[in-house]
C-alpha positions as CSV (number, residue, x, y, z in Angstrom):
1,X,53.4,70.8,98.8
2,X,55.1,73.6,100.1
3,X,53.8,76.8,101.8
4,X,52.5,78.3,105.6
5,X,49.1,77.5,106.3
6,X,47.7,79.7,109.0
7,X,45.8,77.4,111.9
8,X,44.1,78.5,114.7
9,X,45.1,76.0,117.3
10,X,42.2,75.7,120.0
11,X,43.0,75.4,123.7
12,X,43.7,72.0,125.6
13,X,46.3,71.0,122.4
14,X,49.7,70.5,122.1
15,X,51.1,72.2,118.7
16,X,52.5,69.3,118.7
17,X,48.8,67.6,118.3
18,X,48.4,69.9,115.8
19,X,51.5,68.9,113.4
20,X,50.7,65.4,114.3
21,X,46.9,65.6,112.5
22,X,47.9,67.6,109.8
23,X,50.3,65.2,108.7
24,X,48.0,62.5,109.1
25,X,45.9,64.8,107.1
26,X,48.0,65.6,104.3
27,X,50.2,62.5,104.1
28,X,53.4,63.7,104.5
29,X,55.8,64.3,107.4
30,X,57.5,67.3,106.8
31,X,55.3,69.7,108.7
32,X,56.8,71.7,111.7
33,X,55.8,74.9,113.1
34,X,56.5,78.4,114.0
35,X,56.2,79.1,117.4
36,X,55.3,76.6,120.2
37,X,52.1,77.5,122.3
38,X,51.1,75.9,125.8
39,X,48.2,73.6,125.5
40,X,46.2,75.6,127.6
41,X,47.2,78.7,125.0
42,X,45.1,79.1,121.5
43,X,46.1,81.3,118.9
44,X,48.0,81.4,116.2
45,X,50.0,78.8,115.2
46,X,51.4,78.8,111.6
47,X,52.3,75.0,109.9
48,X,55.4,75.0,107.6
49,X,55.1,72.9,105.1
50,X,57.7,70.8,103.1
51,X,60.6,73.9,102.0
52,X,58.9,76.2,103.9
53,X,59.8,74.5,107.4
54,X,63.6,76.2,106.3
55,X,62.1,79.7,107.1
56,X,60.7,79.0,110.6
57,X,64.0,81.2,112.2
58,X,62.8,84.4,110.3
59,X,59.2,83.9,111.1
60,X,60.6,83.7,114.7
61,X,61.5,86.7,114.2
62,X,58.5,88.9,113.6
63,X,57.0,90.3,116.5
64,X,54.2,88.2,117.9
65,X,51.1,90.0,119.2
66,X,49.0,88.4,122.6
67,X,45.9,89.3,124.2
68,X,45.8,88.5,127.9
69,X,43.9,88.6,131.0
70,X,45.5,88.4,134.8
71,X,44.3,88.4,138.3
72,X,45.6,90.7,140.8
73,X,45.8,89.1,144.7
74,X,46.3,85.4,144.1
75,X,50.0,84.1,142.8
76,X,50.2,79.8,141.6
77,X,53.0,78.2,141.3
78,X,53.0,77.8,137.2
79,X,52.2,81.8,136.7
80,X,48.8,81.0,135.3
81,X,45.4,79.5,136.2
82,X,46.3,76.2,135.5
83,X,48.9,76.1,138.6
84,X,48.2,75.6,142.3
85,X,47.6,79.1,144.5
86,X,50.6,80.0,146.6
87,X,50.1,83.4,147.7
88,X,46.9,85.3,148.0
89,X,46.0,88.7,149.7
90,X,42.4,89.2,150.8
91,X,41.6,91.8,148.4
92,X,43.6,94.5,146.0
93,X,43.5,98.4,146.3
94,X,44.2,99.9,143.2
95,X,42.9,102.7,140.6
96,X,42.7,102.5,137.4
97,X,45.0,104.5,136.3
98,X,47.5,102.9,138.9
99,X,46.8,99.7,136.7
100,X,47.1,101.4,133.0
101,X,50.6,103.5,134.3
102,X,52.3,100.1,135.8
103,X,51.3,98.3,132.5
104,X,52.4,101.3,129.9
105,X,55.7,101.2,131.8
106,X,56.4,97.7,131.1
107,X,57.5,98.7,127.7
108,X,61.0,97.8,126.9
109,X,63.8,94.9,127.6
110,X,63.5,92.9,131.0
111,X,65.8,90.7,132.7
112,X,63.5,87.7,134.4
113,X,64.2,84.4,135.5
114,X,63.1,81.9,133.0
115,X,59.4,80.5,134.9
116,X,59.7,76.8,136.3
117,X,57.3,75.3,134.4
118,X,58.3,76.2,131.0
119,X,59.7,74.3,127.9
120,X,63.8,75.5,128.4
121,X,66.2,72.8,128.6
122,X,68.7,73.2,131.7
123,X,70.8,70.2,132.3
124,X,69.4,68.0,129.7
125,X,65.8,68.2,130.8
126,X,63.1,70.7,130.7
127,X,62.3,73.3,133.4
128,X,58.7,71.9,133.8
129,X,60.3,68.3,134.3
130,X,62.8,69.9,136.8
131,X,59.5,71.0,138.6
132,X,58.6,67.6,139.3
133,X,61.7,66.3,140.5
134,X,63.7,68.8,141.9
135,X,61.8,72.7,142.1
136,X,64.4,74.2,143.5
137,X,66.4,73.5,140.2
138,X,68.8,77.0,139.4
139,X,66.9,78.4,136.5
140,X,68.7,80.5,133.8
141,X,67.8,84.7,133.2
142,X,66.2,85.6,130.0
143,X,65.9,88.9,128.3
144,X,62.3,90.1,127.5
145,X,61.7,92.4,124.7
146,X,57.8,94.0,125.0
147,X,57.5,96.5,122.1
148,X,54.0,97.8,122.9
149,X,51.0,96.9,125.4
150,X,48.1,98.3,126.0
151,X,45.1,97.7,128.7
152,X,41.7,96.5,126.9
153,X,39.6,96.4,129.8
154,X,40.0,96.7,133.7
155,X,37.7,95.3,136.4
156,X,38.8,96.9,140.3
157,X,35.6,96.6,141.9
158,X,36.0,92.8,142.9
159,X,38.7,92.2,145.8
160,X,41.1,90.6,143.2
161,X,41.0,92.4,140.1
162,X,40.9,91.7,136.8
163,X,42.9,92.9,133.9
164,X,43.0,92.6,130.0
165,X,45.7,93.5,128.0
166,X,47.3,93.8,124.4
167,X,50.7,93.0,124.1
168,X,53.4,93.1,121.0
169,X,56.5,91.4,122.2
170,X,59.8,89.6,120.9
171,X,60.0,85.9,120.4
172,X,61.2,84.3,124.4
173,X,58.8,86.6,125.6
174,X,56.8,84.8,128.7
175,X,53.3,86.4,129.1
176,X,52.7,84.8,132.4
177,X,56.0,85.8,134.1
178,X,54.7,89.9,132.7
179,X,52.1,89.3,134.3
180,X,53.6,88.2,137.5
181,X,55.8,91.6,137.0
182,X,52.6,94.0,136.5
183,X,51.5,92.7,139.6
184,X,55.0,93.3,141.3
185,X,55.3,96.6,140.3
186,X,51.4,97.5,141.6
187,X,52.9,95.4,145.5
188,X,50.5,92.2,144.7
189,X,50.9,89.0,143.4
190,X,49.6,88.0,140.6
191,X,48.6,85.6,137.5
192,X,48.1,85.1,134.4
193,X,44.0,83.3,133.8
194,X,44.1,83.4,130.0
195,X,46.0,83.7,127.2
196,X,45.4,83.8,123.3
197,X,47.9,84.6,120.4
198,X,46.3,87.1,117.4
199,X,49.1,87.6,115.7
200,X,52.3,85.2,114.7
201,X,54.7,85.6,112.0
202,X,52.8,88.4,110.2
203,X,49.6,86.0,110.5
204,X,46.1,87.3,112.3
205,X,43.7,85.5,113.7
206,X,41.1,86.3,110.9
207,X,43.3,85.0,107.9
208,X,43.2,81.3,110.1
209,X,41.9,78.6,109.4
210,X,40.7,75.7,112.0
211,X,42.1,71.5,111.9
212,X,38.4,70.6,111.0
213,X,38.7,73.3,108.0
214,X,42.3,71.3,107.1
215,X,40.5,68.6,107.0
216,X,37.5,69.2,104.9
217,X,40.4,71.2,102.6
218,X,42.3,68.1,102.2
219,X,39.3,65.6,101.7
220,X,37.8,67.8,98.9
221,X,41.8,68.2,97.5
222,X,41.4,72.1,98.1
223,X,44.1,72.5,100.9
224,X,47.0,74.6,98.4
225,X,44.1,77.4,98.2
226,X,44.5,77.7,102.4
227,X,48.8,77.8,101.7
228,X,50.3,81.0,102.0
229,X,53.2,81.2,99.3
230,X,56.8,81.2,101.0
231,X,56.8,84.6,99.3
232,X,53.9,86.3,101.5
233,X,55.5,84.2,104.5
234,X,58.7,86.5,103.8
235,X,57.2,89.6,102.9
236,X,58.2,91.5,105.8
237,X,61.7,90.8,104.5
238,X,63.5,93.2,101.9
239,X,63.9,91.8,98.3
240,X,66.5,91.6,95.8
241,X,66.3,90.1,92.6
242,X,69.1,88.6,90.8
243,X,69.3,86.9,87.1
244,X,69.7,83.4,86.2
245,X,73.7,83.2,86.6
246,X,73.3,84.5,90.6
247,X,70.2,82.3,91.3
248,X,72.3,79.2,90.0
249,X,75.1,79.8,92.1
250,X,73.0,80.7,95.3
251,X,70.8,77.2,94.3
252,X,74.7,75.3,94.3
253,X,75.8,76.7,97.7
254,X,78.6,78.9,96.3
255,X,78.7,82.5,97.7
256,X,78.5,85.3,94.6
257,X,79.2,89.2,95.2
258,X,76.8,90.9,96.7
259,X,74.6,93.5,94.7
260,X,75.1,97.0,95.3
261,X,71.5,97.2,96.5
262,X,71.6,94.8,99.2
263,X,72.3,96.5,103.0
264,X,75.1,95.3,104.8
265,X,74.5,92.5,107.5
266,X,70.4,92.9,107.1
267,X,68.7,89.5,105.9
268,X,67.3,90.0,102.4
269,X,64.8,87.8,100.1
270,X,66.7,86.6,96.9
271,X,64.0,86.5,94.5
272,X,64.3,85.2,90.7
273,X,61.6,84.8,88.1
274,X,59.1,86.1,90.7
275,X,60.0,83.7,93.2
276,X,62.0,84.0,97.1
277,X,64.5,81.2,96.3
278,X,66.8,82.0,99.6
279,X,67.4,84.4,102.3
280,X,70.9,85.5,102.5
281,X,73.0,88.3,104.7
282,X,75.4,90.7,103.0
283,X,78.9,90.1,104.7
284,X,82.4,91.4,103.3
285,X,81.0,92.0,100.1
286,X,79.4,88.5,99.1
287,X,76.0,86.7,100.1
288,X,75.9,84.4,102.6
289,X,73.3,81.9,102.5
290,X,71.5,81.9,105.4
291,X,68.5,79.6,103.8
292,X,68.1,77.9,100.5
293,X,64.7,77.3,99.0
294,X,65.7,76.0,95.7
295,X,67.6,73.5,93.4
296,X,69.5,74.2,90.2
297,X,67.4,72.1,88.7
298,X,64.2,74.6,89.4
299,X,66.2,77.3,88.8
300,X,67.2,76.0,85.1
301,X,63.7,75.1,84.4
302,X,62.2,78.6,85.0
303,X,64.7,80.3,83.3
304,X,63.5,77.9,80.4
305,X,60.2,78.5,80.8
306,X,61.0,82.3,80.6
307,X,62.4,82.1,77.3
């Protein structure tokens, strides 16, 4: 079985929970993921399954799409509601359109230092194991892409405010720590109180499905139906297609010419009797495999079955 199946992972699991049932589910082990959400975090989460786990770096590579909400006044010590408070002002004066100016101008690339309790690895361990044993751990700066936001709904009248947001960012993008920023820029702290993903790898939140839908799908055998093909995975990708002689050498690992068609440096789709059978980059004239979805076996069969 090989494909992306679009979950909707609820709040208070790991995605790791979530690859853990559905193989259980589906009885086999190579199921991974693209994109890793905090447990408190639902959303999107699209499950790669069997060849299609070899595509997870371009899906990486879409932007992903967040809807937020964040309290003005009170700063915790994870960036979000689920940390302890550590700063807090009394109450918050701000406008509206104080709020809806700061947050349009957070368009852009960011330096930030990566937040303590997050997933990065320095020295062998990971930041949020660093913030057990030693918080005052050196942690690294990251570069923040946010490609468009835009404020769903404000609330100034309480003393600490409340604001809702829509953000399109780049993969490495941490919501809480733009939070914590917004409310920087507006001379408050701040945090993040929730956090939901609508939008991963080209994947809404209406096209997902939930774990008790996987499950029904694979008791009644019905669970390829929920699949997206590898080929809609990779649509946002540019195609060429090549005959039978290319798609052989691509499946054996050699590197052929490169078709006129195909931009230089930009990852394309290699498609071949209708089907994405690698992703390659145009570099000094040949293609380089960047990801191989094939065998030559498959692709001698199809051109078989085509005659």
């Amino acid at each position: 079985m090989n494909g992306v199946l679009p979950l909707w992972k609820e709040a208070g699991m790991t995605s790791h929970d979530c690859v853990a049932q559905a193989r259980r589910c589906v009885g086999m082990r190579r199921i991974g993921h693209a994109g890793t959400l905090d447990p408190a975090v639902c959303g999107v989460l699209p499950l790669l399954l069997g060849r299609a786990t070899r595509i997870a770096d371009f899906m990486h590579e879409v932007p992903k799409v967040y809807e937020a909400s964040m309290c003005l006044g009170v700063a915790t010590d994870t960036e979000d509601g689920t940390g302890q408070p550590i700063q807090a002002v009394d109450a918050v004066h701000v406008s509206e359109d104080d709020v809806v100016r700061v947050v349009r101008g957070c368009v852009g690339t960011m330096t930030v230092q990566t937040p303590l309790y997050a997933a990065a690895r320095v020295q062998g361990k990971r930041l949020y194991e660093w913030a057990r044993i030693q918080p005052t751990i050196v942690r690294p700066m990251r570069t923040m892409t946010v490609h468009a936001i835009d404020v769903i709904d404000i609330d100034v009248q309480r003393p600490h405010p409340t604001v809702r947001f829509r953000v399109t960012c780049a993969k490495g993008t941490y919501v809480r720590t733009l939070c914590v920023d917004i409310g920087a820029r507006l001379g408050y702290p701040a945090h993040m109180r929730t956090l939901s993903r609508v939008e991963c790898g080209g994947i809404v939140a209406q096209q997902c499905v939930g774990l008790d839908d996987v499950r029904r799908a694979c008791a009644q055998g019905t669970l390829d139906a929920r699949l997206w093909s590898i080929d809609r995975a990779l649509s946002f990708l540019p195609s060429v297609h090549v005959d039978a002689a290319i798609a052989l050498r691509i499946a054996q690992g050699q590197m052929p010419l490169a078709p006129t068609d195909v931009p230089h440096g930009e990852a394309v789709r290699i498609v071949h009797a209708l089907e994405t059978i690698a992703v390659c980059a145009h570099m000094d004239g040949h293609l380089r495999m960047r990801c191989v979805l094939t065998t030559p076996e498959a692709v001698r069969t199809r051109e078989g079955s085509a005659r």
